[in-house]
C-alpha positions as CSV (number, residue, x, y, z in Angstrom):
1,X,178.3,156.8,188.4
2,X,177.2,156.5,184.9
3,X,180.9,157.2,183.5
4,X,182.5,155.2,186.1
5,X,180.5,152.6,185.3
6,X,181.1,153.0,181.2
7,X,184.8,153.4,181.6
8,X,185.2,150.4,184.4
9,X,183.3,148.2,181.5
10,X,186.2,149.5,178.7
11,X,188.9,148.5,181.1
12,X,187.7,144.9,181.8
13,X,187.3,144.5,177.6
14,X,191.0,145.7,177.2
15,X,192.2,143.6,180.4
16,X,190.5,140.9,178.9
17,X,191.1,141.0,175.1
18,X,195.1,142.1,176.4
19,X,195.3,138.8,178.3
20,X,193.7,136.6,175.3
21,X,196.6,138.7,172.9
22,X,199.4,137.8,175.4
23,X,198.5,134.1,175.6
24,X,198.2,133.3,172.1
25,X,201.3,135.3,171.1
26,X,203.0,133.1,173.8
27,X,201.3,129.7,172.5
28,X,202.2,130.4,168.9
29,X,205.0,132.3,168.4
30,X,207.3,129.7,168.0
31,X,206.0,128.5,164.9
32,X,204.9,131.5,163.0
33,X,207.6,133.9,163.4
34,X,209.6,132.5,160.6
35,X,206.8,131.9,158.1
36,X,207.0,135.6,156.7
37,X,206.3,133.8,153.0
38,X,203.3,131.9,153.7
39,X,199.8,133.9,153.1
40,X,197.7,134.3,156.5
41,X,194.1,134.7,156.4
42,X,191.4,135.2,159.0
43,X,188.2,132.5,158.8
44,X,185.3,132.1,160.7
45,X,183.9,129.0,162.1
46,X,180.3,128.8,163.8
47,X,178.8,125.4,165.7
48,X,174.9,125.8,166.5
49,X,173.6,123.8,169.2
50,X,170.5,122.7,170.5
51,X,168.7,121.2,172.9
52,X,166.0,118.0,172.3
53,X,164.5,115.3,174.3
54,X,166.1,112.3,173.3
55,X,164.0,109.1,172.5
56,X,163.3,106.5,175.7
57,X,161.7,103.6,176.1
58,X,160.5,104.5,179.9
59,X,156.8,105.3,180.0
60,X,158.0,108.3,182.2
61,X,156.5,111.3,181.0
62,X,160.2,113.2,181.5
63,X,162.2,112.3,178.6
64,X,165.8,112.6,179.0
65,X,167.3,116.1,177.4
66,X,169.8,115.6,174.1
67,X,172.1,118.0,173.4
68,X,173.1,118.1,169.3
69,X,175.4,120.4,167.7
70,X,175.3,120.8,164.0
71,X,177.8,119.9,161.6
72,X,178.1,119.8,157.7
73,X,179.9,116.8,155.3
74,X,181.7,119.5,152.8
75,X,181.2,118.1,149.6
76,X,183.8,120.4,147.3
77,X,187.0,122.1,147.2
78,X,189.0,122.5,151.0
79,X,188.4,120.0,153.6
80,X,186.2,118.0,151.2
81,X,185.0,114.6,152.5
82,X,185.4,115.8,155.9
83,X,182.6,117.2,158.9
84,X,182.8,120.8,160.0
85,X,181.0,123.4,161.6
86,X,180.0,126.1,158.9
87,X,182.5,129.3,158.3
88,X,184.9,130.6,155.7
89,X,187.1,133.6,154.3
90,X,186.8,137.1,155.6
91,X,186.1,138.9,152.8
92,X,187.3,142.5,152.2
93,X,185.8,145.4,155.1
94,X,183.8,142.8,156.7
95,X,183.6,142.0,160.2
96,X,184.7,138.5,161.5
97,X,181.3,138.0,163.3
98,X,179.4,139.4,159.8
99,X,181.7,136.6,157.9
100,X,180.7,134.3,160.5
101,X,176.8,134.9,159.9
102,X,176.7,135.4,156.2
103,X,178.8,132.0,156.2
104,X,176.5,129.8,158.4
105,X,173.4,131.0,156.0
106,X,174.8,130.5,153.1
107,X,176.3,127.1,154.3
108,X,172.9,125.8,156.2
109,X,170.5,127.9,155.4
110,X,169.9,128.7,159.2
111,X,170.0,132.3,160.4
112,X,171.5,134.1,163.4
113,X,172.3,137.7,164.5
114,X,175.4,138.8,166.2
115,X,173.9,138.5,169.8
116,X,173.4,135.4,169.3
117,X,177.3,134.6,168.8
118,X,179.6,133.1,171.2
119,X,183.3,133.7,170.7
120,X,184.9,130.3,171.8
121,X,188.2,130.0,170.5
122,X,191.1,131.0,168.1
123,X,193.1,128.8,166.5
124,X,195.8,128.9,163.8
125,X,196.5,126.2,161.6
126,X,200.1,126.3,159.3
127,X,199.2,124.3,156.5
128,X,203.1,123.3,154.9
129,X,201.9,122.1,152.0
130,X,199.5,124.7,150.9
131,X,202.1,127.4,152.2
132,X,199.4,129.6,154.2
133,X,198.6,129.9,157.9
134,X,194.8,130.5,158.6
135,X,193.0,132.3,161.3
136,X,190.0,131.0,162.4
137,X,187.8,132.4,165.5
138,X,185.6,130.0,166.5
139,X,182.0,130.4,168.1
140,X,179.2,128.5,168.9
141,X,175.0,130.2,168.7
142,X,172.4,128.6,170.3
143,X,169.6,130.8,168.6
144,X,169.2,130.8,164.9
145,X,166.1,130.6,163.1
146,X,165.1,128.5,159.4
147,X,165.6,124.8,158.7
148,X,168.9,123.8,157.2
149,X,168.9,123.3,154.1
150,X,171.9,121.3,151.8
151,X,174.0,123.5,149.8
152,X,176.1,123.1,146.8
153,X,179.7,123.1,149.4
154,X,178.3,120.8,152.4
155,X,175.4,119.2,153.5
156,X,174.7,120.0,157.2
157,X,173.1,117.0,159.7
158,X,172.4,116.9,163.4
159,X,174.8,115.1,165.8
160,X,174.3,114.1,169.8
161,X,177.3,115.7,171.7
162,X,178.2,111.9,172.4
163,X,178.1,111.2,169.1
164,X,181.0,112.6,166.9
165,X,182.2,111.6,164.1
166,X,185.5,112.3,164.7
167,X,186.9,109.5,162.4
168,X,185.3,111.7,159.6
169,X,186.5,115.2,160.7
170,X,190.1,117.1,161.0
171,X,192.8,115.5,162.7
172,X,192.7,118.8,165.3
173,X,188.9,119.0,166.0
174,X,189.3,115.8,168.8
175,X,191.6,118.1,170.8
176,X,189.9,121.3,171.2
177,X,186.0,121.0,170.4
178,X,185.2,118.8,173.4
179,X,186.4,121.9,175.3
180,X,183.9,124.2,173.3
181,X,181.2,121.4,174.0
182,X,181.8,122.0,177.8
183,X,181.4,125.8,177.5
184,X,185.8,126.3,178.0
185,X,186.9,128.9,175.8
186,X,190.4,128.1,174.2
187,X,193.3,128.8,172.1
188,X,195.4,126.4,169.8
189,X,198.0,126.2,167.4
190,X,198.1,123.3,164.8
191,X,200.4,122.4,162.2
192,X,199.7,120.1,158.8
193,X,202.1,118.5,156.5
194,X,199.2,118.0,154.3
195,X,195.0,118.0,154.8
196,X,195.2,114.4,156.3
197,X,198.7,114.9,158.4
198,X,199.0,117.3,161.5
199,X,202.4,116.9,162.6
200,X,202.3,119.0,165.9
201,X,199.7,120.9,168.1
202,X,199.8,123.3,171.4
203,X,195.6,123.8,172.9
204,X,195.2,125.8,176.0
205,X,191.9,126.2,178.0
206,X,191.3,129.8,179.0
């Protein structure tokens, strides 16, 4: 029972990660398959999100729940001037969820463990320009531990779900993180002529 069990578990992971491979091949194929020249990279990219009672004027002793994700103004290099959740490069032997928690404490300061992780998303962004084409799996934690703290590269602040500032972020994040702000997972495909210009995009709820 114990093996049938164990090997019924493996099936559903390659079922699963199979249909995930199918769909995004399907979703992006038609505007990587020619780019053999431009460099591809795999990023991380890690939203955490909490829960707080948000402030009321009632003299009700239930105070209406808040729910905040955090966000950080990059202050240098890529994306400066712009809010983001916290991630960057995969460095060499490292694992994309390792990346994605080395990132979010050196970024914030806050720290999470793997279990903690949510895989959300994957999307890949063509950047014409900058000739490259970056991979970025996207999850969301809602346990972490430590108080953020600014860093040199961005300096992280709480935001209420409702409360976006998506006049200040990437062109792309309006189209897929209300999706990861419902719990959907997702995949997308976005193209740039330059950091301020996205020219085309494809997002599909999984």
């Amino acid at each position: 029972a114990i093996l049938a069990a164990t090997l019924w578990a493996i099936s559903r992971t390659f079922i699963t990660e199979a249909r995930h491979l199918f769909t995004f091949t399907g979703l992006i194929h038609s505007s990587v398959s020619s780019d053999h020249q431009m460099q591809e990279k795999d990023y991380s990219l890690v939203f955490c999100r909490r829960e707080s009672q948000r402030q009321s004027n009632s003299n009700s002793d239930e105070k209406p729940i808040r729910r905040e994700i955090l966000l950080g103004m990059k202050k240098r290099g890529f994306g400066c001037g712009k809010w983001n959740g916290f991630g960057g490069k995969l460095e060499p032997g490292e694992t994309i969820e390792r990346c994605a928690l080395r990132e979010l404490e050196e970024e914030s300061g806050l720290i999470a463990d793997a279990s903690s992780l949510r895989r959300m998303g994957f999307l890949v962004f063509k950047l014409i320009d900058s000739q490259k084409i970056m991979r970025v799996h996207v999850y969301e934690s809602w346990l972490f531990k430590g108080s953020e703290v600014e860093s040199d590269e961005m300096r992280p602040q709480w935001f209420g779900e409702e409360d976006l500032p998506f006049d200040e972020m990437w062109q792309d994040d309006k189209h897929w993180l209300p999706l990861l702000l419902q719990g959907h997972t997702f995949v997308g495909r976005f193209e740039y002529e330059d950091e301020d210009t996205l020219t085309s995009f494809n997002v599909k709820k999984q």
